[in-house]
N, C-alpha and C positions, 0 to 999 in steps of 0.2 A: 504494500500500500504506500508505504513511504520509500520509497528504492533511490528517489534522490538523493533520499538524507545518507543512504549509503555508495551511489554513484555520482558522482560529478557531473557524468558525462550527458545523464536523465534530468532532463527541463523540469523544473520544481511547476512549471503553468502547461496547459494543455491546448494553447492559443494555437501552435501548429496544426493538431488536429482537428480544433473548429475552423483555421483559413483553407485548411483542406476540405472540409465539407461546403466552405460558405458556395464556389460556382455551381455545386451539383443543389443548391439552394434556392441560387438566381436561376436557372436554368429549369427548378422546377416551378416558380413563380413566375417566370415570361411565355413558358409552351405550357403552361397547366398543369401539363402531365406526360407520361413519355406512353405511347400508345400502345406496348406491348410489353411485356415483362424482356423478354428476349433483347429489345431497344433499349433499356436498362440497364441492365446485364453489360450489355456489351459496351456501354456509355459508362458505366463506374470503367470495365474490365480496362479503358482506355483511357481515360483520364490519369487513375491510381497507376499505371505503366507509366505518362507523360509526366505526373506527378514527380515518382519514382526516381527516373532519371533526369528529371532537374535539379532534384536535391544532390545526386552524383555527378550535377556537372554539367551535364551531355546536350548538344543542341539538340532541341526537338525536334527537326526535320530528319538528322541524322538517327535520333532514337527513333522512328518512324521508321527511315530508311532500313535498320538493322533490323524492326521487327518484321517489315513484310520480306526479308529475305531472309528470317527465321534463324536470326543469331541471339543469343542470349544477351540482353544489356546490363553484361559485367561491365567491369574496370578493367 
């Protein structure tokens, strides 16, 4: 529960995680609603990947690039 108090390295606020939810937020307050579960799905499954590798660095055209020719987006 308190893992900061014992890592440093663990954000004591969880503000990261709410700016990660805030577009899939606006996104469902401007289209309403995403029309299928599967459109969902696939809209988190691609955001959190773009998410992912911006926190590692990585241009997103090229983290794009590397996924549609199905390379794992290591370091």
């Amino acid at each position: 529960m308190l893992l900061f108090a014992k890592d440093p390295l663990v954000p004591f606020t969880n503000n990261r995680g709410e700016r990660d939810l805030r577009m899939s937020k606006v996104k469902q307050k401007v289209s309403g609603c995403f029309r299928s579960v599967e459109y969902a799905h696939a809209y988190c499954r691609i955001t959190s990947y773009l998410q992912t590798m911006a926190y590692k660095g990585a241009n997103p055209m090229i983290a794009i690039q590397m996924a549609l020719a199905g390379e794992i987006g290591g370091e």
